[in-house]
Residue, then its C-alpha position, 0 to 999 in steps of 0.5 A: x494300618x487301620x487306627x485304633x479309636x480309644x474307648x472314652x470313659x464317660x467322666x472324661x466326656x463329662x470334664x471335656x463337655x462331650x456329651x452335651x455341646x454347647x449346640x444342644x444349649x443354644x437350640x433348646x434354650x427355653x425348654x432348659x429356662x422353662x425346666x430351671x424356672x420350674x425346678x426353682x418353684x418346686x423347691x421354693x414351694x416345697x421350702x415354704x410349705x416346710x417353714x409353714x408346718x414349723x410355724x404351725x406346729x409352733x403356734x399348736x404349741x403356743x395355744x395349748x400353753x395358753x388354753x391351760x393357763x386361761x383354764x388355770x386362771x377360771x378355775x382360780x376364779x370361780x375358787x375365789x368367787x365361791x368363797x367371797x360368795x361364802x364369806x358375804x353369805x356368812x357376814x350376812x346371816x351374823x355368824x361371826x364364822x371366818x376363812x383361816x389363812x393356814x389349815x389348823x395342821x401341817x399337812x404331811x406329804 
């Protein structure tokens, strides 16, 4: 009688650790440091790259807030010069002409 070899699923040579030996790891292992080594880099590099684009979209962000607020501020300025500039011109020439704080009617929106 001739024995009959049972076909083994490959799942259970996974469990049971035979499809790689321990043999494989004790003679190849630099080539497997070296892989894992690489494999780190790569996703450290990867991970860093990703965390950087977050930041510097970030800080995009953060300059666009800033560029309208400083032009916010010029153009409040240069409103402000002109009318200081306007009033001395005025004062100068003794027109007795002044600024009113509150337009003369209700602006209706």
């Amino acid at each position: 009688m001739a024995k009959k070899k049972k076909k083994q699923s490959i799942g259970r040579n996974v469990i049971f650790g035979r499809v790689i030996s321990s043999d494989f790891f004790t003679r190849h292992w630099l080539a497997i440091t070296i892989f894992i080594v690489v494999i780190m880099v790569y996703i450290t590099t990867k991970f860093t790259y990703r965390a950087n684009i977050e930041r510097i979209t970030a800080l995009e962000r953060q300059l666009e807030v800033v560029q309208n607020e400083k032009d916010r501020e010029r153009s409040e300025f240069r409103s402000r010069t002109r009318e200081t500039a306007m009033q001395h011109l005025v004062d100068s020439l003794g027109l007795g002409l002044s600024v009113q704080p509150q337009p003369p009617f209700p602006i209706e929106e």
